[in-house]
C-alpha positions in Angstrom: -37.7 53.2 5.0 -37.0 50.8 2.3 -33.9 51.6 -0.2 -31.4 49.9 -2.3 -28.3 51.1 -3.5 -27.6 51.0 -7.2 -23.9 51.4 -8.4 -20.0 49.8 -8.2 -17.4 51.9 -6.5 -15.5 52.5 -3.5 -17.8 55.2 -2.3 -20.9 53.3 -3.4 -19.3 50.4 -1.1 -18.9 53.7 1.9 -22.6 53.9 1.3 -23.8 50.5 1.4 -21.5 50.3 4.5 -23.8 53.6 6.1 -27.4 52.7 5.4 -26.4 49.3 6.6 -25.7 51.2 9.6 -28.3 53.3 10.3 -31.5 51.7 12.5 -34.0 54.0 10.2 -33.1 52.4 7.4 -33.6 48.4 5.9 -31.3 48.0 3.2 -33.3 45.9 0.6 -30.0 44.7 -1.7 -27.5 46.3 -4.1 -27.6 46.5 -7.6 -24.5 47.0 -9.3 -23.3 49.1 -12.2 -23.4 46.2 -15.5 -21.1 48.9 -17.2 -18.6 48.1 -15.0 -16.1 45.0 -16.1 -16.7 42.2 -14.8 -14.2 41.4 -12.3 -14.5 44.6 -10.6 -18.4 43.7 -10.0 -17.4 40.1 -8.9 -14.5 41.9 -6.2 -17.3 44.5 -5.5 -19.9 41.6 -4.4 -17.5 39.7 -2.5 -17.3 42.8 -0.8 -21.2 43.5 -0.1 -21.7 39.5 0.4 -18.8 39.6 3.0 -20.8 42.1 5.3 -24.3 40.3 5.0 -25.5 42.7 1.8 -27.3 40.8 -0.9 -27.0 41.3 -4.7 -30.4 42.0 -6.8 -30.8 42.2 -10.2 -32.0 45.3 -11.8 -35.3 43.9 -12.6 -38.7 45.9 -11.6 -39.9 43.3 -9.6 -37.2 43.8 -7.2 -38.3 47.9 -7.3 -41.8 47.2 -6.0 -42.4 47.8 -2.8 -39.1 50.2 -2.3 -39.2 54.2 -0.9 -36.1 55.1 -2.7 -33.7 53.5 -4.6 -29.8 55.8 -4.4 -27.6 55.7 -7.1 -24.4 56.4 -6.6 -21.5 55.5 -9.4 -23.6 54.2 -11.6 -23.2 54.9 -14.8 -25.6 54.0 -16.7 -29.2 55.8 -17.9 -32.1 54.3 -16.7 -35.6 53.8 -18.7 -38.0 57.0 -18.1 -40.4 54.9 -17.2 -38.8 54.0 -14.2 -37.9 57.0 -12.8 -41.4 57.9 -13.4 -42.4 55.3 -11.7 -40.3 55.3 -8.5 -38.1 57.8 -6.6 -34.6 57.2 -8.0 -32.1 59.7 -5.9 -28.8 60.3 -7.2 -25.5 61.5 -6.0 -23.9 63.8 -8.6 -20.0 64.5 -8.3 -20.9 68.1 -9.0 -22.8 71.0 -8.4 -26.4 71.8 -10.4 -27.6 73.1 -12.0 -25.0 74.6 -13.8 -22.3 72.0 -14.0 -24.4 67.8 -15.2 -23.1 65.1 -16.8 -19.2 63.6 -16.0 -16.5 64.9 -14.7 -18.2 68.2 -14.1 -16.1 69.1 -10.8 -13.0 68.7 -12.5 -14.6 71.2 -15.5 -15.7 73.7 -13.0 -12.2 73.6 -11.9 -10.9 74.2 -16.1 -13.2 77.0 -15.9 -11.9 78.8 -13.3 -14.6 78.1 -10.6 -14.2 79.1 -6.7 -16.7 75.9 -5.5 -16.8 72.4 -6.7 -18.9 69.6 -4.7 -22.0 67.2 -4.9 -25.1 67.2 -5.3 -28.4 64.8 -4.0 -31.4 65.7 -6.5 -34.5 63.5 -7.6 -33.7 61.9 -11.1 -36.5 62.7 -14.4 -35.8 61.4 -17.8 -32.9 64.0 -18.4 -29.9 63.4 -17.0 -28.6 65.4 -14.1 -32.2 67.1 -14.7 -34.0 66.3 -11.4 -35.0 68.7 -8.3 -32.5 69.4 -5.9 -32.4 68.2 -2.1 -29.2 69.0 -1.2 -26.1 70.8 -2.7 -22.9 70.5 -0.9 -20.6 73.2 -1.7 -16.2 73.7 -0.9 -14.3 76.4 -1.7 -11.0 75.3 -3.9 -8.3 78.1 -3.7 -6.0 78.5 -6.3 -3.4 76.5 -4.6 -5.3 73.3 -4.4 -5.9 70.3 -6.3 -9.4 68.1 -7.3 -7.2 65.6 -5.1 -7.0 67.8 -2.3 -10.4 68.4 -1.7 -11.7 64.4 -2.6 -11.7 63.1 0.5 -13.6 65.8 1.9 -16.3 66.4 -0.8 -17.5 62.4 -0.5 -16.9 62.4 3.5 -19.5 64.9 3.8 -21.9 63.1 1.5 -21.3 60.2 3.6 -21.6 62.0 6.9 -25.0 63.4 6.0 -27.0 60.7 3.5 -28.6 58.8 5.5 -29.9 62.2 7.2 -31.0 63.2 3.6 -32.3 60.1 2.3 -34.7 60.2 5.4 -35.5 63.9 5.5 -36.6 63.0 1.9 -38.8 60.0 2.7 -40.8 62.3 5.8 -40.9 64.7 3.5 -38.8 67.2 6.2 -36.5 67.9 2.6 -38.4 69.4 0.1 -37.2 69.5 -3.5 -36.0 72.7 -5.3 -36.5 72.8 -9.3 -33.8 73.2 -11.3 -34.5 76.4 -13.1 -31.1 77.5 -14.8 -29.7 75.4 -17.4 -26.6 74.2 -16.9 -23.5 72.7 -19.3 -23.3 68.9 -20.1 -19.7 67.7 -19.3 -18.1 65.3 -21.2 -15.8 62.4 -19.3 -11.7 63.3 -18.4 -10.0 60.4 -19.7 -6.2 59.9 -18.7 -5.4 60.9 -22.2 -6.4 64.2 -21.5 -3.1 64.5 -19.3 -0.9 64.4 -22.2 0.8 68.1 -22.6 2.0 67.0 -26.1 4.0 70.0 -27.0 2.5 72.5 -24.6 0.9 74.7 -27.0 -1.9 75.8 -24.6 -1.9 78.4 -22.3 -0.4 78.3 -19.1 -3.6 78.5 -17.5 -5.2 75.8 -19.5 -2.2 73.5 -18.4 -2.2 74.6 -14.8 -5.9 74.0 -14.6 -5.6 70.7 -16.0 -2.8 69.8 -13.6 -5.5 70.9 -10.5 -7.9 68.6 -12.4 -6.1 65.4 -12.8 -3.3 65.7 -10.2 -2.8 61.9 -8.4 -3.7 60.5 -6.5 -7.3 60.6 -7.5 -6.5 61.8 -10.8 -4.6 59.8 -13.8 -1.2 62.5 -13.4 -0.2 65.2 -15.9 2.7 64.2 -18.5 4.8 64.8 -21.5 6.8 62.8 -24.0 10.6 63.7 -24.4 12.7 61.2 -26.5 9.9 58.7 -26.8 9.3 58.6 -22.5 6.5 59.2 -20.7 7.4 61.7 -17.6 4.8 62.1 -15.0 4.4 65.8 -13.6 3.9 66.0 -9.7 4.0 70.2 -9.6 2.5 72.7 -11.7 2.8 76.5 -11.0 1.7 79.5 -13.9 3.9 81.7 -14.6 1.8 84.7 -13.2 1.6 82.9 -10.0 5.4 83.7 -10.3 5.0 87.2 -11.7 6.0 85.9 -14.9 4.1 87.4 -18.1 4.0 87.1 -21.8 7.2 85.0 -22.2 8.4 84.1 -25.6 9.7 81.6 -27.3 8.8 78.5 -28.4 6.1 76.2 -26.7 7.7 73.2 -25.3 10.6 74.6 -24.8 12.8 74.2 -21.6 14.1 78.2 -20.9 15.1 77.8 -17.1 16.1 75.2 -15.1 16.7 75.8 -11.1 17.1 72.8 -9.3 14.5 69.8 -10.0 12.4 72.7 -11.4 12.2 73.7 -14.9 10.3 76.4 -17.2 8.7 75.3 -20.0 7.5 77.9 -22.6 3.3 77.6 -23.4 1.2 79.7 -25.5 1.2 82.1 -23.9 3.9 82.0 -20.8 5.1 79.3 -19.3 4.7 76.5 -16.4 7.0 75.9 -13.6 7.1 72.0 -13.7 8.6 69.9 -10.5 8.3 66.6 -8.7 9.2 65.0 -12.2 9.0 61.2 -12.4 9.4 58.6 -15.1 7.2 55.8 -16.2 8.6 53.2 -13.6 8.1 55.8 -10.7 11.7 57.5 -10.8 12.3 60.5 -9.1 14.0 62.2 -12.5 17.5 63.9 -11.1 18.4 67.4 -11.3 19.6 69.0 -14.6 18.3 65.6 -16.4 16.4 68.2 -18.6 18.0 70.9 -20.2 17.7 74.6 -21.1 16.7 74.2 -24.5 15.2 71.0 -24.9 11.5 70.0 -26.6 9.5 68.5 -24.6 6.7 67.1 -26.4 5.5 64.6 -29.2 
């Protein structure tokens, strides 16, 4: 079977590297992701050019002739008439049809989900709107990060593609429609790690920690005399049997060690593994009971 690889990343650059691989496979060319800047598509074709891959263009010309053409990190929509034309198969960082659009395994994670994981479905003029071939699905405890489970989400989806990809093309993988409608996810953005002056609740923040913890994630952080301090530990406060607190959000009201309470909404977070903007471990009793943390 004939396919090219559309998209610019380190696991597109995994995939390339596996249907290069595989003897049922010819590996037409890659196009990459134009969203991408520039100089991380020109290190990303050094890359493909370095193990004997060639570059395309994404022109239709190029298309002809092709059984599927995989996107993976790309980021961009393509024209309806295109993906009515030919089989465009995508790799979604999530699990459909309830969760589409970006960042959608780090949402199901915000929304108190038990699975997060990818998804291999056919692409229509809606995105994430395709039938399903393949769902891939991990259980994420309580205890464990987006970061934690990374490696093994996108290991598996490189362990079975090219399996897929040709169960597709003989037709050996039939296609599910997507019945349910599912929630359109808008991008995290490291922004979204700032805890400004903790007035969420502690299972918002604790959440948001599982979601954006390094080192796949941009960190967690708060602002206390105009520094940036990078949080390496969350716990809730009912994950310590800790309920209803109050006092004041932001608001240091213990401090044991390198770990200190901080009041939220609702409770409060246990926050340890503290560092500052140049990668400082902060030292103990740095922060103080009483102290705003916080813009």
């Amino acid at each position: 079977m004939k396919v090219i690889l559309l998209g610019t990343g380190d696991i597109a650059f995994e995939v390339f590297k596996r249907l290069q691989e595989d003897s049922r496979i010819e590996l037409s060319g890659v196009i990459f992701d134009a969203s991408v800047d520039s100089e991380t598509n020109e290190r990303y074709k050094e890359q493909i050019e370095g193990m004997g891959g060639r570059i395309l263009a994404f022109e239709e010309e190029n298309l002809q002739g092709i059984d599927v053409i995989f996107t993976c990190e790309y980021r961009k929509a393509i024209l309806r008439e295109l993906v009515e034309k030919y089989v465009f198969i995508n790799c979604h960082a999530g699990i459909l049809p309830k969760y589409r659009g970006f960042s959608a395994n780090p949402w199901a994670i915000m929304n108190g989900e038990s699975q997060v994981g990818y998804t291999i479905h056919r692409m229509d003029d809606k995105l994430d709107n395709g039938d399903i071939f393949y769902v891939g699905r991990f259980p994420i405890s309580r205890n464990e990060t987006y970061a934690d489970l990374y490696d093994t989400i996108f290991g598996d989806m490189l362990g079975r593609i090219c399996d897929i990809l040709v169960g597709i093309y003989e037709k050996q993988i039939h296609p599910v429609r997507q019945e349910e409608r599912g929630r359109y996810c808008s991008r995290f953005y490291a922004g979204m790690g700032d805890l400004k002056d903790f007035d969420k609740t502690s299972e918002y923040i604790f959440n948001l920690y599982r979601c954006m913890a390094k080192p796949h994630g941009t960190g967690v952080y708060f602002i206390h005399r105009g520094q940036k301090y990078y949080v390496g530990k969350v716990v809730a406060g009912m994950d310590m049997q800790v309920e209803d607190y109050i006092g004041i959000p932001g608001k240091v009201v213990n401090s044991e060690g390198a770990v200190i309470w901080v009041k939220t909404q609702d409770n409060i977070v246990a926050l340890s593994e503290i560092i500052n903007e140049n990668g400082e471990n902060v030292p103990e009793g740095y922060f103080k009971i009483g102290n705003r943390l916080g813009k």
